[in-house]
N, C-alpha and C positions, 0 to 999 in steps of 0.2 A: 238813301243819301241824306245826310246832315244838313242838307243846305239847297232850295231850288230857285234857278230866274224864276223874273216876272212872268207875266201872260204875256207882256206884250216884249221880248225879248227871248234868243235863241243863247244856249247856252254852245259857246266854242272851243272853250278848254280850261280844266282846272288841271294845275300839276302842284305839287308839295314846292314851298320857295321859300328859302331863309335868305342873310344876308349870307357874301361869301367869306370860304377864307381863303388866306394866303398859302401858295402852296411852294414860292420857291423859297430855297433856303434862309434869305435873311425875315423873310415877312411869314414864316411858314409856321401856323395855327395865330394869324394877325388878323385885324381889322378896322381900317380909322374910317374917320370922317371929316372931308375935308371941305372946304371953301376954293373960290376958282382960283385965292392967291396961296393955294396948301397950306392956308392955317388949321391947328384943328378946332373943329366945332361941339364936339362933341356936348359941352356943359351949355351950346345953347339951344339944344333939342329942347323944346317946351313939350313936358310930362313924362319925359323919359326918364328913369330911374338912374340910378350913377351905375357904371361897366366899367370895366378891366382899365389898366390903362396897360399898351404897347408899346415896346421898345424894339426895334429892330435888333437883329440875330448878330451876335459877332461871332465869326470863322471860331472861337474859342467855345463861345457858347454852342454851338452847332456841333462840336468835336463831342463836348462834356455829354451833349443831350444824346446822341448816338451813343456813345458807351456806355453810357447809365443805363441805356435801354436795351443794348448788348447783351449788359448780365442778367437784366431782369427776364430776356426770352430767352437764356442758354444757350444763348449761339457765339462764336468766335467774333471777337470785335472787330476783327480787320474783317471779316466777311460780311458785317453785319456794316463797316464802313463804306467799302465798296459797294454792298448793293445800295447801299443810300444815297449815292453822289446824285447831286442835283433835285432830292428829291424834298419830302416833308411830313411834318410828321403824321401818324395814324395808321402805318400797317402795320403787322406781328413782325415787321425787323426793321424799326423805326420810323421810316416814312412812306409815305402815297408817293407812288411812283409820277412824275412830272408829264401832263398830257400835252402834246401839243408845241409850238414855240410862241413864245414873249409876243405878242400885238400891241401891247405899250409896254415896254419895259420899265418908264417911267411909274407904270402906276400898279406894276406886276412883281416885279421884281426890287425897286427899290424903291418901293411905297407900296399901298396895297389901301388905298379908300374902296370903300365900299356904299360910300357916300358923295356925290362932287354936288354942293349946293350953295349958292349965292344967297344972303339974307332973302326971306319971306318968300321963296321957291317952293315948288311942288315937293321936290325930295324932301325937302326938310318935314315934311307930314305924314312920311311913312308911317305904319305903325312900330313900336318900339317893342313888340312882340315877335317881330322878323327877326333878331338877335339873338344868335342860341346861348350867349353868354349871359340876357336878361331875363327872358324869358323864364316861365317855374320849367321844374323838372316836369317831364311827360308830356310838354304842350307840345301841337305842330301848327305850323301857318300853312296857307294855300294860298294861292292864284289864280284867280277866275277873271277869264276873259268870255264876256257875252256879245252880242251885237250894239249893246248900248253903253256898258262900263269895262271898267277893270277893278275890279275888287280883291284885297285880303280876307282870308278868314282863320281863322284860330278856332282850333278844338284840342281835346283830350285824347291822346293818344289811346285804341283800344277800347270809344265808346260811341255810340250813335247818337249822344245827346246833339242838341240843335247848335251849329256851328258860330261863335262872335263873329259878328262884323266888323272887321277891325281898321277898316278903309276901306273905300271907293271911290274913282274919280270917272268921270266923263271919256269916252271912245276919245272926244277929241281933243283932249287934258295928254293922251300920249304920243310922241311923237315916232315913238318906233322901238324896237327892242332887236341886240345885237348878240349872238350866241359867243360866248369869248372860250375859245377853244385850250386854253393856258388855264386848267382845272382839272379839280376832281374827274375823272370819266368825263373830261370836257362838257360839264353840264351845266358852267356861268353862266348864266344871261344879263346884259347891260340892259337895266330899262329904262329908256330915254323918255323927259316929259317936254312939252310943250315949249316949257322955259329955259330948257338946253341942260336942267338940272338930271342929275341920275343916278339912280343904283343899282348896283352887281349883287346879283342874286343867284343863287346855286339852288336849281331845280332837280336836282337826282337824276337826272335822265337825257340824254345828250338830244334827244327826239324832241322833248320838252320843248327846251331852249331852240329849236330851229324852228319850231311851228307856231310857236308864240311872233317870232320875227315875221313869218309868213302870212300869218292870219293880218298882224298889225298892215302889214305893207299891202295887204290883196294879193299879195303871189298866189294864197289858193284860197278856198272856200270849201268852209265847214256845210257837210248835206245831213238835213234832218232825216231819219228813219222813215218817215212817209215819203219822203222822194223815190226808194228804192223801189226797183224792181222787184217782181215775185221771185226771182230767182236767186237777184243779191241778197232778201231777207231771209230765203233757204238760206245761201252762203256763211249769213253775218249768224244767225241760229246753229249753225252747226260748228263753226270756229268759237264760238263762246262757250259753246258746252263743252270742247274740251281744253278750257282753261282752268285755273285751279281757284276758288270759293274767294277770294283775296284779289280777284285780277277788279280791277276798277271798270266804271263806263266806257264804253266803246267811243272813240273818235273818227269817226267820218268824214272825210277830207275829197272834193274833187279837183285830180288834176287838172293841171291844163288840158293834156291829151282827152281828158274825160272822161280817166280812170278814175274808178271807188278805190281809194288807200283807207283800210281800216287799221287803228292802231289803239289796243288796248296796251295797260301801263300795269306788271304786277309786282308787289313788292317783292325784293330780297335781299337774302341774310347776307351780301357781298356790306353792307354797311347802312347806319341809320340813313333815313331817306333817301335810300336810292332804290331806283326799279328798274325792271328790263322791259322793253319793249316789243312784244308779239305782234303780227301784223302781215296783211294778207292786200294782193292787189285785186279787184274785181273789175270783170269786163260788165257792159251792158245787162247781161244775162247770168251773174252771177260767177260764172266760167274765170278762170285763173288768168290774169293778164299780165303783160310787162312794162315797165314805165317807158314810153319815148322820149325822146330827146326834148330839154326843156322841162321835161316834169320834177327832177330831182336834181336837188344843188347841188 
């Protein structure tokens, strides 16, 4: 690992987190940043580099961009329109098919911040390394929730060197984190600070984004590997050797009911930063269990 907690700190979860983008047709590959009266702020990030500037999609533009990308994957353009409807761009027949329905449509559909922050607020000090359109080519950022912060980190895609610190703030600097199901593989997360300020962040993994909301709130708790049993650490031993050289650290979770949820995260070629989710329930004794009522949202 690039990167480990303190001694006096348990580590909870890191998953891969940019900012997000927009995925329905008019806001679809967008990204702004707004203030609570939706102006944009973007030029008063202090040390942020200058980024894209975004216009929203007109029905003309959305026609042009499908067709052009039509011929460019040899496919018929009325098929290649059709399968498009409602969708955005980034698949081989123009767009990422639309997950999910609208939970703000104001800020989904016809807007898309990725940013909502009031002068001298939390959000506003994100790192500006979160931004796949600022960022160098080959960087990734991460999200590490411990028992004590929440922290970014940035590395080099493809090497073990020691990971930047690229922020951290206080456990109790957050006020909560919300999985916004209107994305990619539904893997947005809003993460809310203290000051009411936040940002939408797309985690690659829809498992991500709910567990991150769950740790924040105490819905469940993360169990260190000395807690287990001889039987779950047989268990958790033998589900990791048959994962493949690339699967990440194991996540540890105990239900309410006081099941072991184990859930490793391993990358794939389905697109940049995303991953699927492998994951096994364990009883007391290692033995294959089922979630009761209340354990799963």
């Amino acid at each position: 690992m690039d990167w480990y907690p303190r001694a006096d700190e348990d580590l909870l979860l890191r998953t891969s987190a940019k900012l997000a983008t927009g995925i329905a047709p008019a806001v679809a590959g967008s990204r702004w940043f707004r203030d609570p009266e939706r102006k944009d702020i973007q030029g008063e990030l202090t040390g942020w580099p200058e980024g894209p500037d975004y216009s929203l999609r007109t029905a003309g533009d959305r026609a042009a961009r499908r067709t052009g990308r039509a011929f460019l994957v040899g496919i018929p353009v009325i098929a290649n329109i059709i399968a498009n409807i409602g969708g955005a761009s980034g698949s081989p027949f123009g767009d990422v098919p639309v997950r999910g329905k609208p939970q703000e449509p104001e800020n989904e559909v016809e807007d898309f911040p990725v940013m909502w922050a009031a002068p001298g607020t939390l959000a506003r000090t994100v790192p500006w390394q979160l931004d796949p359109a600022r960022r160098p080519e080959g960087y990734a950022t991460d999200l590490v929730l411990t028992s004590r912060r929440l922290l970014f980190l940035g590395a080099r895609t493809g090497t073990l060197d020691k990971a930047d610190v690229l922020g951290e703030y206080p456990r109790e600097s957050i006020a909560g984190a919300t999985r916004m199901t209107y994305s990619e593989v539904e893997a947005d997360v809003r993460l809310t600070f203290a000051d009411e300020s936040w940002v939408r962040l797309f985690t690659g993994n829809p498992d991500s984004a709910e567990r991150l909301g769950q740790l924040l709130s105490g819905t469940i708790r993360t169990v260190p590997e000395g807690e287990l049993s001889s039987g779950q650490s047989d268990r958790l031993c033998r589900f990791l050797a048959d994962l493949p050289d690339s699967a990440e650290a194991p996540l540890l979770t105990r239900l309410p009911s006081g099941v072991v949820m184990v859930e490793v995260q391993v990358p794939t070629k389905a697109g940049k930063d995303v991953h699927e989710t492998h994951s096994i329930l364990m009883g007391p004794s290692g033995e294959p269990a089922k979630p009761q009522p209340g354990d799963l949202p």
